[in-house]
N, C-alpha and C positions, 0 to 999 in steps of 0.2 A: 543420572548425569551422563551426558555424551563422552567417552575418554578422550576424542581427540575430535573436532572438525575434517572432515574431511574433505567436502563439498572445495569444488572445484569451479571456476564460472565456465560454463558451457558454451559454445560458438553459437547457440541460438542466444543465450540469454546474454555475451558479449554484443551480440549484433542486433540487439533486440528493439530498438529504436530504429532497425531498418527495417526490419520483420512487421515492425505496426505501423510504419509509414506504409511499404507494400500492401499489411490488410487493408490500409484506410483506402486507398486507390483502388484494390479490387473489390472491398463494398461498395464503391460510391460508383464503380461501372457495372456491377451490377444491379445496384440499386436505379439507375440511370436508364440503364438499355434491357436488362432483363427485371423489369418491377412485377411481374407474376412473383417472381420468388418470394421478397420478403413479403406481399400481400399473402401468399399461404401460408408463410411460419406465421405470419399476424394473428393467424385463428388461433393457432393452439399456446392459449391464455388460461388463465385461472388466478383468478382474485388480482386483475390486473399486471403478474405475473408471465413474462413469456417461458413457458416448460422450456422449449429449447435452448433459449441463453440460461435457466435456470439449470440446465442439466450441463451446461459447458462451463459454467462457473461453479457447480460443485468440482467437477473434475479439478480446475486450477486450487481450489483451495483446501480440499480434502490429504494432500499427500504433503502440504504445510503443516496441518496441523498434526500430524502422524509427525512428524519432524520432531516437536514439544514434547521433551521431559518434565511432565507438572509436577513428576517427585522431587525436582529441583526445588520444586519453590519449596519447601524445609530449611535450606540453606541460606535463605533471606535476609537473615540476622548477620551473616557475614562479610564481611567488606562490605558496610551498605554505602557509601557514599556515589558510587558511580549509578547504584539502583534510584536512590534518592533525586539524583540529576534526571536521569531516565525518565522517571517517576515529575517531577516536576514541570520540564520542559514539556514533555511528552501530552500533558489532560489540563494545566495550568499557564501554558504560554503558548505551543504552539496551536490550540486551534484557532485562539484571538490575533494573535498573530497572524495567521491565515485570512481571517473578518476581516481585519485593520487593512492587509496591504492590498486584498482582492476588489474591496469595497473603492477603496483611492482609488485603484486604477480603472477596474470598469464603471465605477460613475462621473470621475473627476477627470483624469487623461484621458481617460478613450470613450469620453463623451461625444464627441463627434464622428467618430465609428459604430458606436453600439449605441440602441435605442435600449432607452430604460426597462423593456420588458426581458432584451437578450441579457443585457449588465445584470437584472438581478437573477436569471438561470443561470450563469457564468459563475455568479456569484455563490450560488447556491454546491454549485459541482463542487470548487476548491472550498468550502467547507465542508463537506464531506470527504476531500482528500485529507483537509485539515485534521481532521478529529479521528483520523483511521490509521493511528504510525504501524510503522511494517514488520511485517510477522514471519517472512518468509525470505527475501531478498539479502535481506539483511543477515543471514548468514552465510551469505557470499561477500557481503562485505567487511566482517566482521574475518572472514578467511584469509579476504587481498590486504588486509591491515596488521595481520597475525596476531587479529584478536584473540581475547581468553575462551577457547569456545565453551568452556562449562560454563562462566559466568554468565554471558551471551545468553545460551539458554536460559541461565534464571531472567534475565533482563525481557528475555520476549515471552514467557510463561506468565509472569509477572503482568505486563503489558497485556495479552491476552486473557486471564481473566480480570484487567481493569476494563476492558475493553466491553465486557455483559453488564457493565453497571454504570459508564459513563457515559458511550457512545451514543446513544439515545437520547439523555437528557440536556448534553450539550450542542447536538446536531439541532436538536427542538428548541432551543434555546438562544442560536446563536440566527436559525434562519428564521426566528420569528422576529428576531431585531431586525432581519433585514428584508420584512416582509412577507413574509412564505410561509402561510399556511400550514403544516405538516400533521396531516392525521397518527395522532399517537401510537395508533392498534398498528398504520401501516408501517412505522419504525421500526415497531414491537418486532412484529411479525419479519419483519425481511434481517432485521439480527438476528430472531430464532433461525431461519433459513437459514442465513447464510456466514452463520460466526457459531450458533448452539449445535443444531445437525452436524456437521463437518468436525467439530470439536469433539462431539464423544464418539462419532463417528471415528476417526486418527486416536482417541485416547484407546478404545476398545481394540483396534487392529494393532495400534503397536503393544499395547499388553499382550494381547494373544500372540504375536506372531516374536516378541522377545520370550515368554513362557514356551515357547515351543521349539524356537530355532536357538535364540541367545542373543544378546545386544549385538554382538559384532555385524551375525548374522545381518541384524533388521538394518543397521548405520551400513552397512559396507556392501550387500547383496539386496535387501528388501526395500530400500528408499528408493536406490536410485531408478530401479526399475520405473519410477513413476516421474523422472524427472521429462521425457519429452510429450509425457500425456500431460503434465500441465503447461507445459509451453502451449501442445497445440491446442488445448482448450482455451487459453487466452486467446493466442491467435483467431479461431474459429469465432470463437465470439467478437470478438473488433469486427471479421468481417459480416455476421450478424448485424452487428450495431451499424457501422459504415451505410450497409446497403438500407436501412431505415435513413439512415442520418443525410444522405447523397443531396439530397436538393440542397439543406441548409450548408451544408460544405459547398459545394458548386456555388450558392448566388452569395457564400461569405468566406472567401480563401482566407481572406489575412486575418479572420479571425482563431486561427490556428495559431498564428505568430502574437497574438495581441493576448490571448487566453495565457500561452507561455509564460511572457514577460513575467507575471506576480509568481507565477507559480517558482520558476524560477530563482528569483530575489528569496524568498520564503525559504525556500529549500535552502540555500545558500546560508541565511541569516540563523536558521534552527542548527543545523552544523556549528556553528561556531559560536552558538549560544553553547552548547550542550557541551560542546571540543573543550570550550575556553573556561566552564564553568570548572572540568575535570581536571586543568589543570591549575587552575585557584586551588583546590579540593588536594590537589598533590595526590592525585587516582595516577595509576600506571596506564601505560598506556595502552598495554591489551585489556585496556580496561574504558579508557577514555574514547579510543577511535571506532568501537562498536555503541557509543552511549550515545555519541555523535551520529553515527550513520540510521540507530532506531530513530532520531529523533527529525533525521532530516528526509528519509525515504516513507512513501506513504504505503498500507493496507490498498495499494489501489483496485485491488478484485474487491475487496469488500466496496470500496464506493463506486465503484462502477455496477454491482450487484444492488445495493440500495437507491442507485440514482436509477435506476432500471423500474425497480419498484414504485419507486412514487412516483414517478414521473413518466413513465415508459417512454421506450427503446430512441425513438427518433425524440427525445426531448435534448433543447441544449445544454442541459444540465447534463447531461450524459456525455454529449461531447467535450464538455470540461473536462470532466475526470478522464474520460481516454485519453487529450493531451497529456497531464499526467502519467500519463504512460510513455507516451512518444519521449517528453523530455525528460524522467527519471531517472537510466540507464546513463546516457552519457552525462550528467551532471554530476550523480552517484560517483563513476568511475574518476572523475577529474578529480572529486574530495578525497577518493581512495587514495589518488597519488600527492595529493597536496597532505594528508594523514600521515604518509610514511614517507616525505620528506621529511616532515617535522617530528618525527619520533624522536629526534635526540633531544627534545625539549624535557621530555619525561626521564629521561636517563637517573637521573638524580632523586627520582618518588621507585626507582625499581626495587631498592632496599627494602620499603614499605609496602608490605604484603596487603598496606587497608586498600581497597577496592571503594 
């Protein structure tokens, strides 16, 4: 167990919706005026795989899962209802939720903007944002909220290994309803990648390096040293992606703003699913306002990593889940503070130690 959260939001990761705005614009002039570049990263593939966004997305999510205390999960049995919320919202509402309002919009509204081929990759990216809650972000949210950070940790420990036994079958599941083909081995395989590697990968360094230095050490001196290598590997990779993506951004601007919109509504609607269940529940509220934030913030390395994979780098499907990125920070940030407005609503469950 973590003793105290410490994590701070950083000026990259404060400004971080400007930061991927900026990469998306100098992918897309790169991609545009110098197209030699990404036609060379093009070559170095393996099993459909690009190694170099694959090597810039381990970077972003390797020092997340080093974050994860799994001996937390022991503790499961205690205050479960805020887990239970967590737990439900999380693999049983929000990725249909995600199907339901992505599908409305890009076939039923923005029928007359997007051809059925774009609406269903559209569609395809926010179910994969849908089905991937977040593993990493969210203990910064869980920080501006002055969430429980031990609990917090069980809540995303928890999340992440439900994450090796459901993400799979309901990504297959939900885009074969809507279409989409999905070779099984290729799902298989890019969650080994990019959620099993990384995961014992961060279990093995943080045992080693707490048996060697001491917890405080690893939480206060050993993490953060990794917190601007995963900034810039998100970064780098957007503009990886960008400079493949540039024609279809160039001849489709406002489908930046049209992909938003659901994603948005979504985001907004699983917060106050998860907020409001916690406080039916009579859960405290450093209990409540990180149950909310896992359920409303997406794993989006991981679906950006998996849309990469099946569909490779310049697919639209890929440019979904990047908006996903552009819009999660300040949307996040707005729930932060509409969360610790409303904290005095929990005033009266603070007695009740159940979580």
């Amino acid at each position: 167990m973590v003793k105290e959260e410490k994590a701070e939001i950083s000026f990259f990761e404060k400004n971080l919706t400007y930061w991927v705005a900026l990469c998306m614009v100098i992918g897309v002039l790169i991609g545009k005026f110098v197209p030699a570049v990404p036609a060379f990263l093009a070559k170095f593939e393996y099993a459909n795989v690009s190694i170099p966004i694959a090597i810039l997305i381990w970077l972003m999510i390797y020092p997340m899962m080093m974050k994860v205390d799994f001996a937390s999960v022991k503790n499961v049995g205690k205050n479960p209802k805020g887990l239970f919320v967590t737990w439900v919202v999380n693999w049983l509402i929000k990725p249909f939720t995600m199907f339901g309002i992505a599908a409305f919009f890009f076939y039923v509204v923005f029928k007359p903007w997007i051809s059925a081929e774009l609406a269903k990759s559209y569609l395809a990216g926010a179910v994969l944002l849908g089905a991937a809650p977040c593993t990493a972000m969210v203990f910064v949210w869980s920080h501006l909220t002055r969430g429980n950070a031990a609990y917090t940790v069980v809540q995303v420990a928890t999340n992440d290994l439900i994450i090796l036994i459901a993400f799979t079958p309901i990504v297959a599941f939900l885009l074969g309803i809507g279409g989409i083909t999905i070779p099984w081995l290729t799902l298989i395989v890019s969650v080994v990648l990019f959620v099993v590697v990384p995961l014992l990968g961060g279990v093995v360094t943080r045992n080693v390096v707490i048996r060697s230095k001491g917890e405080d050490y690893f939480q206060n001196a050993f993490i953060p040293k990794f917190n601007n290598i995963t900034i810039a590997g998100l970064l780098l990779t957007l503009v990886l992606i960008f400079s493949f993506q540039g024609e279809v951004i160039i001849n489709n601007p406002l489908h930046i703003v049209l992909i938003a919109i659901p994603l948005i509504i979504q985001t907004v609607l699983v917060f106050f699913l998860a907020y409001g269940a916690c406080y039916r529940l009579h859960c405290r509220h450093d209990v409540a306002a990180p149950a909310g934030m896992i359920g409303a913030s997406n794993f989006f390395e991981l679906a950006v990593a998996v849309a990469i994979t099946l569909f490779g780098a310049s697919s639209p499907v890929v440019l979904a889940t990047i908006v996903g990125v552009l819009v999660e920070v300040p949307v996040m940030l707005a729930l932060v503070a509409y969360a610790n407005r409303t904290s005095g609503w929990f005033s009266r469950f603070e007695a009740n130690h159940e979580g």
